[in-house]
C-alpha positions in Angstrom: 200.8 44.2 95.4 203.2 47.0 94.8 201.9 48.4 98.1 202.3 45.1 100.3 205.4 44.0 99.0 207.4 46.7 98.4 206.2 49.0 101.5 208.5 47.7 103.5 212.0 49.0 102.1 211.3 53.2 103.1 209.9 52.2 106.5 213.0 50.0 107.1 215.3 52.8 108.4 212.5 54.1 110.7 211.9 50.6 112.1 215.9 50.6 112.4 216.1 54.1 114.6 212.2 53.9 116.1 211.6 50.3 116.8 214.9 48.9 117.5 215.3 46.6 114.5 218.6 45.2 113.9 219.9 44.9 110.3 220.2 41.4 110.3 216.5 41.3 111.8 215.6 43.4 108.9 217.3 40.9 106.4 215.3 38.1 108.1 212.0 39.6 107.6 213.1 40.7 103.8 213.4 37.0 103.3 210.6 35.7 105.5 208.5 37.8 102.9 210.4 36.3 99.5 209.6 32.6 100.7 205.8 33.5 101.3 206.1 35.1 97.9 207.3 31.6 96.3 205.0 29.8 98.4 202.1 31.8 96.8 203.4 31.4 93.2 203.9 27.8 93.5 200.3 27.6 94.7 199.1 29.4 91.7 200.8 27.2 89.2 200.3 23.9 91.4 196.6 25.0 91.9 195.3 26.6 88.5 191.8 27.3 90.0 193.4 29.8 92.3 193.6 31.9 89.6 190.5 32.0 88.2 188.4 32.3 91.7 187.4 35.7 92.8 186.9 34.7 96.4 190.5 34.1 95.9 191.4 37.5 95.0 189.2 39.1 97.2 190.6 36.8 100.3 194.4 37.6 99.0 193.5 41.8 99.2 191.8 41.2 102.8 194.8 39.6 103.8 197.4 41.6 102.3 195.8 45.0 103.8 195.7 43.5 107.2 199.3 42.3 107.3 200.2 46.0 107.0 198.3 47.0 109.8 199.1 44.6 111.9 202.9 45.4 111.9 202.6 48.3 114.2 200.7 46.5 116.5 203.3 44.9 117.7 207.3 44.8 118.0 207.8 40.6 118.2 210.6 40.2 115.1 208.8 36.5 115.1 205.5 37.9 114.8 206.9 40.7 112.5 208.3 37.5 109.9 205.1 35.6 110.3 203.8 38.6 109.1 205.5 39.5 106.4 205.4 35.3 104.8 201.6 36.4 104.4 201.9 39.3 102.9 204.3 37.2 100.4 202.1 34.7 100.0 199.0 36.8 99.4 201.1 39.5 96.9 201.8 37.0 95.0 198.6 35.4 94.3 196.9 38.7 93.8 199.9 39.3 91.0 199.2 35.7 89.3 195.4 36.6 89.1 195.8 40.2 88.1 198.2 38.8 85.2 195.9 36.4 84.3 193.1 38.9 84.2 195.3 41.1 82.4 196.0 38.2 79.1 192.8 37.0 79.0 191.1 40.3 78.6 193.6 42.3 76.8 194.4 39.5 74.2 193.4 41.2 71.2 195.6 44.6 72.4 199.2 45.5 71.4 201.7 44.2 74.3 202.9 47.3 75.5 199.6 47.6 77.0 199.8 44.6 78.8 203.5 46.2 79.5 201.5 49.0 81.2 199.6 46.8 83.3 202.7 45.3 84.1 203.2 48.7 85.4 201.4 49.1 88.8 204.1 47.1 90.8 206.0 50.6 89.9 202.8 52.9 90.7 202.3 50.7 94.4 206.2 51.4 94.9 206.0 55.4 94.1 202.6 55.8 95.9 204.0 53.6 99.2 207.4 55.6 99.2 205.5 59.2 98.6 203.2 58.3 101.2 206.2 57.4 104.0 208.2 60.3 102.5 204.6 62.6 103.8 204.4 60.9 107.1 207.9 60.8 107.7 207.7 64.1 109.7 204.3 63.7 111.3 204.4 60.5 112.7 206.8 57.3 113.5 207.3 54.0 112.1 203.7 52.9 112.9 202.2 55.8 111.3 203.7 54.5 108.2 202.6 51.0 108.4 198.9 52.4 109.3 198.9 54.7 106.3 199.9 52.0 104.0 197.5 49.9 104.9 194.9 52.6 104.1 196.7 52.6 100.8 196.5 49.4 100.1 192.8 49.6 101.5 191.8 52.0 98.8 193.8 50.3 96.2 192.2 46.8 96.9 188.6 48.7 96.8 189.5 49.7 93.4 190.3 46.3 92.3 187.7 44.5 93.6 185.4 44.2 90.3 188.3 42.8 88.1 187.3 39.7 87.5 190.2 36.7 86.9 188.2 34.6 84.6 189.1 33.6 81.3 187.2 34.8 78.5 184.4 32.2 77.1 184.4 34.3 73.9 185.7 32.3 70.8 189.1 32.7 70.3 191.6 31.4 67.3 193.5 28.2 68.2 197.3 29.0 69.4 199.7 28.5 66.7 201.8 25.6 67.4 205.6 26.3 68.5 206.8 23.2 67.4 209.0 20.7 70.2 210.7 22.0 72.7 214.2 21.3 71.8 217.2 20.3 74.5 220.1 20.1 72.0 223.2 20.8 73.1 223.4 24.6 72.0 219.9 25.2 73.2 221.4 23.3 76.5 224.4 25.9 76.5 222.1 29.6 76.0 219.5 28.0 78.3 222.3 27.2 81.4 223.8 30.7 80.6 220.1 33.0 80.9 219.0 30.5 83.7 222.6 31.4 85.5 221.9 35.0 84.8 218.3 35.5 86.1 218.9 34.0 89.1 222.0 36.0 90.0 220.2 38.9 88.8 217.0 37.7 91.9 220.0 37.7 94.1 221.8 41.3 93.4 218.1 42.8 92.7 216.5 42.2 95.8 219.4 43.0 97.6 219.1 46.9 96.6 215.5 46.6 96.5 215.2 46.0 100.2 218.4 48.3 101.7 218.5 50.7 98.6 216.7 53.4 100.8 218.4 52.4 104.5 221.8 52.7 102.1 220.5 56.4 100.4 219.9 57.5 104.2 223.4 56.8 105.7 225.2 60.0 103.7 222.8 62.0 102.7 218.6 63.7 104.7 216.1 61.3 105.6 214.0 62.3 103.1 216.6 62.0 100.0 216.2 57.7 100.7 212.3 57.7 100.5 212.2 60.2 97.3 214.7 58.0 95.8 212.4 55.0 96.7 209.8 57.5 94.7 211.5 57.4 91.9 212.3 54.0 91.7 208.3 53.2 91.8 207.8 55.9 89.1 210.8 54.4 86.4 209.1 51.6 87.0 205.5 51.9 85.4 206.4 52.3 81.6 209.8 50.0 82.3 208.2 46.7 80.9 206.4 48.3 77.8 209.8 50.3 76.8 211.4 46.7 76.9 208.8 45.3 75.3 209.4 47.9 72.4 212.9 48.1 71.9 212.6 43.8 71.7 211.5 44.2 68.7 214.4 46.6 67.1 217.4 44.8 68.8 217.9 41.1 70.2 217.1 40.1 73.2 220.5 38.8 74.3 221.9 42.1 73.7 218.6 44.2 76.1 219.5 42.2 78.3 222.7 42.6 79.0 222.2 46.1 78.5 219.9 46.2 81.0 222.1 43.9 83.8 225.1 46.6 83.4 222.7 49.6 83.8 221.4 48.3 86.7 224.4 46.9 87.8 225.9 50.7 87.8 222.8 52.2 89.3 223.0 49.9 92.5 227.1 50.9 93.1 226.1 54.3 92.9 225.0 55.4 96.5 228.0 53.1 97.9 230.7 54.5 95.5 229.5 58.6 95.0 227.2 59.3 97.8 225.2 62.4 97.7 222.0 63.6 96.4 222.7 63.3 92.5 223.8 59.8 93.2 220.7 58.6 94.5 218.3 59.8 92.4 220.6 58.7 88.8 220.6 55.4 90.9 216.8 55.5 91.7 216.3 55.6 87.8 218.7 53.2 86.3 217.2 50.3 89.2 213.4 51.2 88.5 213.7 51.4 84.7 215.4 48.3 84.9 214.3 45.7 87.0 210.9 44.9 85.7 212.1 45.0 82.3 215.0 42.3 83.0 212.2 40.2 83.9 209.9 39.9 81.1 213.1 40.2 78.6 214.1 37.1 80.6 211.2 35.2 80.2 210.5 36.0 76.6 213.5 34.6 76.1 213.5 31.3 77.7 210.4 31.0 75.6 212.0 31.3 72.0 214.3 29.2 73.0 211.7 26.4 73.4 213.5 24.2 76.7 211.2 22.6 78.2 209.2 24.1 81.4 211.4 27.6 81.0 209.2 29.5 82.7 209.0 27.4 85.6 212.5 26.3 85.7 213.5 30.3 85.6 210.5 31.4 87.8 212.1 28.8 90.4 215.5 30.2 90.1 215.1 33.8 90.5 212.6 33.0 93.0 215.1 31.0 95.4 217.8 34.0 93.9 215.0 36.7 96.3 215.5 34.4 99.1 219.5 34.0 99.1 220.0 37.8 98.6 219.3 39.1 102.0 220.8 36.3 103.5 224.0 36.2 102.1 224.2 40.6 102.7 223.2 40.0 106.3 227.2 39.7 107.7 228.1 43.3 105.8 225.2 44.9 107.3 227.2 45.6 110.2 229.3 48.3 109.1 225.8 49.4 107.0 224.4 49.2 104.4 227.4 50.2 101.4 229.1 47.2 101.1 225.8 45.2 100.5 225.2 47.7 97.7 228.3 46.9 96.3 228.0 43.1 96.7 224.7 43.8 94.6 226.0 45.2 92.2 229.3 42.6 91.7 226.3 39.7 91.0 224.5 41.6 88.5 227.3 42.4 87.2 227.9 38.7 87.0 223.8 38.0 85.4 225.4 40.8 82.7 228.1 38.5 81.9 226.3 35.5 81.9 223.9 37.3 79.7 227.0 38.1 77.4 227.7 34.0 76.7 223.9 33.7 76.0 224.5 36.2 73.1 227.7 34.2 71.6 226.1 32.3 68.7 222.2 33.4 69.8 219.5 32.1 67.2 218.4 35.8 66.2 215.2 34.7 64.1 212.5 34.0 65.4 210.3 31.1 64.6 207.2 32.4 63.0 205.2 30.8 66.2 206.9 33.1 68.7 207.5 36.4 66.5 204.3 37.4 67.4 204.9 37.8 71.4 206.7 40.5 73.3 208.7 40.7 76.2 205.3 42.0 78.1 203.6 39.1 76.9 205.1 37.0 79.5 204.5 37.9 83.4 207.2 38.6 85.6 208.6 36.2 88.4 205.8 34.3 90.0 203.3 34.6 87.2 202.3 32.1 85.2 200.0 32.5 81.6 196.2 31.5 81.5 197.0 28.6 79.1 199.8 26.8 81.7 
């Protein structure tokens, strides 16, 4: 999933200079590929067999792999966006049914490994960007596509056997988590992380799909795809970090940590420039983004408002959608100023994080204690027992 989704931002400059894509053409097809994402999520939790069917998985690999090799078979922009709405649709049902898989059969095991797990979105994104930053040099824009494929190929062979079903085996009934509450202060901290998370699917996706086409403008071709690298790699152990520190400091407060981290490592390409720039910024984004997420979610769930998950879920989702639209009219004086308009709105999800943490019920209620940030899937996903 890392692989089909994520492929697309280091072969984006060499589409710009090789295939003559336009940036706002480039936005389009960011955003063609964020609505087949939600339109794959919504089936999953509309559908709840689709999660548990292996034909299903199997079906969502086929057609993830083939989307990437048919992009360089052709150089129709509509073709190109009808393209990338399956590979959406498809990552995003092979991440629901890998999560599920993932609960059900690591129940019994600390969350941080779950966290891990978590982790290959990061380990697609450094093995996609390594690979372009290889092929870079010995082929053009189709080469790239082509090898991905194969990646994703190879990766899907490997992850053919896992099997989505839940576990028949016995397990002790869920403790009860009392009502979901919509008093007024519960009303006020839910609006204020609901605000947040869906600025921050707005700013995030914004450098997640220009970050490398913005690396490239001041500084070698190959600086943008190693920073892409990096971001992949920062990545894998981001959720189970989070899911660590949640249980030294409140969430409230990780999270609006981690908003203004990444907030400063999206400015930095468009304010420094240069080699150092990219790479500190490459590290502050992948160690970041993930973990928002799953911080996010874990804490829509203490908080006990009725259909959280979904109601977040929906936000950030429609947030992934907006963000390359709304950057399209600064692309065309590149990519810098959509870098900094990034950054201004997660700046804004940090300050919206900051009224969550005014007042913030720090204890836990016994129910929830028990569950980490990594116990909770990231944007799309939805838990075996929903």
């Amino acid at each position: 999933m890392g692989v089909g989704r994520f492929a697309f931002t280091p072969i984006l400059p060499l589409m710009h200079t090789q295939a003559g894509l336009t940036a706002s053409a480039g936005a389009n097809l960011a955003s063609a590929n964020y609505i087949g994402y939600l339109v794959g999520a919504l089936a999953g939790i509309l559908v709840p067999a689709l999660t548990r069917s292996p034909s299903v998985m199997r079906g969502s690999l086929v057609v993830l792999t083939f989307t990437l090799a048919a992009m360089p078979t052709t150089q129709a922009v509509p073709v190109w966006a009808g393209l990338r709405l399956l590979a959406g649709a498809a990552s995003a049902l092979v991440f629901v049914i890998a999560v599920t898989a993932l609960l059900s059969n690591l129940r019994a095991h600390p969350p941080s490994l779950i966290g891990w797990g978590f982790g290959g979105v990061g380990a697609g994104i450094a093995l996609s960007g390594l690979l372009v930053l290889t092929l870079r040099h010995a082929g053009d824009w189709r080469t790239a596509w082509w090898g991905t494929a194969v990646l994703a190929a190879l990766l899907s062979a490997a992850a053919w056997s896992l099997s989505p079903k839940i576990s028949q085996a016995p397990t002790a009934a869920p403790p009860k988590t009392g009502r979901a509450t919509t008093s007024p202060e519960n009303r006020r901290w839910f609006g204020a992380l609901f605000a947040s998370y869906s600025l921050e699917g707005i700013g995030y996706i914004i450098a997640g799909t220009f970050l490398v086409a913005a690396i490239e403008q001041t500084s070698p071709g190959w600086i943008g795809s190693g920073a892409w690298v990096l971001v992949g790699l920062a990545a894998i152990p981001s959720s189970a970090l989070w899911a660590r520190w949640s249980r030294r400091w409140p969430r409230p407060d990780l999270l609006f940590a981690a908003l203004l981290v990444q907030a400063v490592g999206i400015s930095l390409p468009a304010l420094l420039g240069g080699v150092a720039a990219a790479l500190v910024s490459a590290v502050l984004f992948g160690g970041t983004f993930l973990g928002v997420s799953t911080i996010a979610l874990a804490t829509g769930e203490h908080l006990q408002f009725p259909r959280s998950i979904a109601l977040l879920t929906a936000g950030y989702s429609v947030g992934q959608i907006l963000g390359p639209l709304v950057a399209a009219p600064l692309l065309r004086h590149g990519y810098h100023q959509a870098l900094l308009m990034a950054a201004a709105v997660v700046l804004a999800a940090a300050m919206a994080a900051a009224v969550l943490r005014i007042g913030f019920p720090r204890q836990l209620p016994a129910s929830t204690r028990l569950a980490g940030p990594a116990d909770r899937p990231p944007a799309g996903a939805r838990t075996p027992h929903r």
